[in-house]
C-alpha positions as a LaTeX table, in Angstrom:
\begin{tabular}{lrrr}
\hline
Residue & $x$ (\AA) & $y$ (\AA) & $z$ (\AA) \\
\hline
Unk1 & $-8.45$ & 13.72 & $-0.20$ \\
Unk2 & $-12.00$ & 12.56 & 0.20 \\
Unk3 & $-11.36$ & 8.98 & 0.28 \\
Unk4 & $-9.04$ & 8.83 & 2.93 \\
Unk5 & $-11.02$ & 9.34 & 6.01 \\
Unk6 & $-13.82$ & 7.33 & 4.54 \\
Unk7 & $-11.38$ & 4.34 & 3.97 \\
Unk8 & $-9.63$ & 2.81 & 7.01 \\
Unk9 & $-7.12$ & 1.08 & 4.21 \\
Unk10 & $-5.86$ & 4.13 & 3.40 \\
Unk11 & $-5.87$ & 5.82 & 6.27 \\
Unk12 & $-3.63$ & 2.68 & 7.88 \\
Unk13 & $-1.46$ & 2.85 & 4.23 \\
Unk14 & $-0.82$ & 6.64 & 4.90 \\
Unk15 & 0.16 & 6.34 & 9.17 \\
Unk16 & 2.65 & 2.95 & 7.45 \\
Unk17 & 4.44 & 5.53 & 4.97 \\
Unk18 & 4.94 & 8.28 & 7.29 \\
Unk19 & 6.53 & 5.63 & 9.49 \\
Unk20 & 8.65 & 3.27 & 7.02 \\
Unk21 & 9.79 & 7.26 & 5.85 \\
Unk22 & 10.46 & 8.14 & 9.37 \\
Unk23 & 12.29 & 4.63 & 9.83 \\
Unk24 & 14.53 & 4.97 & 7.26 \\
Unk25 & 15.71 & 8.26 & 8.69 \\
Unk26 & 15.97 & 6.86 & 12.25 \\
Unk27 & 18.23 & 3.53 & 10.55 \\
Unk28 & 20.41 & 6.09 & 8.61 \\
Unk29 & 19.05 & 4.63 & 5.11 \\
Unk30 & 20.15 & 6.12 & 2.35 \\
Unk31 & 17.94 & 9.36 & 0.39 \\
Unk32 & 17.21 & 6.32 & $-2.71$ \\
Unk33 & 16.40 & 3.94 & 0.20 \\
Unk34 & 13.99 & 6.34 & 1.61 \\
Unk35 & 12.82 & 7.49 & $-1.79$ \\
Unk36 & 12.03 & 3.79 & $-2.54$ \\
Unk37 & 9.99 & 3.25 & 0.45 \\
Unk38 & 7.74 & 6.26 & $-0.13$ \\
Unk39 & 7.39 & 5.30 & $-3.62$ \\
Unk40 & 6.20 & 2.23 & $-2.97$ \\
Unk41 & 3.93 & 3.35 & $-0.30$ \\
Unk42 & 2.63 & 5.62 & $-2.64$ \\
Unk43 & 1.72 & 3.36 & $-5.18$ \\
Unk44 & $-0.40$ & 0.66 & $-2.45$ \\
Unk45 & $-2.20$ & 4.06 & $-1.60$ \\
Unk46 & $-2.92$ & 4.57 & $-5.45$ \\
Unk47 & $-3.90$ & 0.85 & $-6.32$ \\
Unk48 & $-5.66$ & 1.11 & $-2.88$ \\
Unk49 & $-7.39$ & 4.24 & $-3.82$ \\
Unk50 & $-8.14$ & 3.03 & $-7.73$ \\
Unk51 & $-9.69$ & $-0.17$ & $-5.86$ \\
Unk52 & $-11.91$ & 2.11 & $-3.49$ \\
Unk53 & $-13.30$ & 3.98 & $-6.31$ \\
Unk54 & $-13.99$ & 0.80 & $-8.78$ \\
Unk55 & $-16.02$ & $-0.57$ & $-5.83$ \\
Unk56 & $-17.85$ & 2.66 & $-5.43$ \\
Unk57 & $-18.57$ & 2.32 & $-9.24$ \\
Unk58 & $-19.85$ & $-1.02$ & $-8.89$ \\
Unk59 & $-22.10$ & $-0.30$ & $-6.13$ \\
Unk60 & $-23.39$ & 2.93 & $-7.79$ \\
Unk61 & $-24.18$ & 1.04 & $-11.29$ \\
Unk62 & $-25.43$ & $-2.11$ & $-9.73$ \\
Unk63 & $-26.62$ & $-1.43$ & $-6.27$ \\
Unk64 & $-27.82$ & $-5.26$ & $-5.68$ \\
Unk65 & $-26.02$ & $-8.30$ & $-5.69$ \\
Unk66 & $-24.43$ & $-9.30$ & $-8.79$ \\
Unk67 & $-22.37$ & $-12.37$ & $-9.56$ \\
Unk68 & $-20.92$ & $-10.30$ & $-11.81$ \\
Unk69 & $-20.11$ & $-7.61$ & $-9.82$ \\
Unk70 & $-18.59$ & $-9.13$ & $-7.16$ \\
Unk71 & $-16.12$ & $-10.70$ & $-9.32$ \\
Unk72 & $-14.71$ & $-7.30$ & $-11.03$ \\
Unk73 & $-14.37$ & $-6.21$ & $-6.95$ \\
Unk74 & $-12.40$ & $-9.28$ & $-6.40$ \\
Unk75 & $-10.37$ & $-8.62$ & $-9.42$ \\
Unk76 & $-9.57$ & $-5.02$ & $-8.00$ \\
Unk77 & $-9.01$ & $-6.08$ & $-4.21$ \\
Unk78 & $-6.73$ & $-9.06$ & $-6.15$ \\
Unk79 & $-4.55$ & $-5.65$ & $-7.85$ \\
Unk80 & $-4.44$ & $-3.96$ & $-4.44$ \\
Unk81 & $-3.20$ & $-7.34$ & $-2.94$ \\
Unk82 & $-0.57$ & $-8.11$ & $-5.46$ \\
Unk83 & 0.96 & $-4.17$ & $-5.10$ \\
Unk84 & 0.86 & $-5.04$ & $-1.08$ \\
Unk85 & 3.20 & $-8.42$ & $-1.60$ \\
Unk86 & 5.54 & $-6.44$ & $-4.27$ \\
Unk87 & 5.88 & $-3.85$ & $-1.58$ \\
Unk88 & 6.83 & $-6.15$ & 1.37 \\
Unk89 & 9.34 & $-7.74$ & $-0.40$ \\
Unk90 & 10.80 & $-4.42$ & $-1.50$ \\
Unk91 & 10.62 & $-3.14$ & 2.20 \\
Unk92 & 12.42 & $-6.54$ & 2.95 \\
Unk93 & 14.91 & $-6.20$ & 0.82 \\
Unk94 & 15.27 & $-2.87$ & 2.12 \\
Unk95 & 15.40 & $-3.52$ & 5.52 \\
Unk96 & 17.64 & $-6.64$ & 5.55 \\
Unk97 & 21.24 & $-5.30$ & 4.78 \\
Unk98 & 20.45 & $-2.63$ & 7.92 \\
Unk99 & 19.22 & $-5.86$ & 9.93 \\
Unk100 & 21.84 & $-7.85$ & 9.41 \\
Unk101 & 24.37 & $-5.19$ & 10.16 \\
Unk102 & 23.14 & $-4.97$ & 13.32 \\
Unk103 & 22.90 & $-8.18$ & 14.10 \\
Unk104 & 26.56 & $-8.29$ & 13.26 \\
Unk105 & 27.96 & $-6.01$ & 16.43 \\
\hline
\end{tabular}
């Protein structure tokens, strides 16, 4: 993927779904609980990777400042944003039941 090691984002989204994956092995999660947390890692590193490339369009068309064109970026970092929220709470959700069962020994 081209955009990966030219996007620390990405890179960082990639290392956190190899690691929630590897987690949820290591807590004895379920195959859907796993399945759930790559999915949703793999959709930030699709909004993530749409957002990259709309800001690359942006610059490309309009290489100076635009009012303009800093607002469509902030709608697209806004999309990348939301996804990130949707997915903690999902990972949280996740993550609790195992939590509190261990907090219950």
């Amino acid at each position: 993927m081209w955009v990966a090691p030219r996007t620390p984002s990405l890179r960082l989204g990639i290392v956190a779904v190899i690691v929630l994956a590897a987690g949820g092995f290591l807590l004895r999660f379920t195959s859907v609980e796993i399945a759930v947390l790559v999915l949703v890692g793999t959709l930030l590193l699709a909004v993530e990777t749409l957002n990259t490339s709309i800001e690359m369009l942006c610059d490309f068309v309009q290489p100076q400042q635009d009012p303009k064109i800093g607002k469509i970026k902030d709608v697209a970092a806004g999309a990348t944003a939301v996804t990130e929220i949707g997915g903690g709470i999902v990972v949280a959700i996740l993550l609790w039941p195992h939590i509190w069962a261990a907090l219950q020994r």
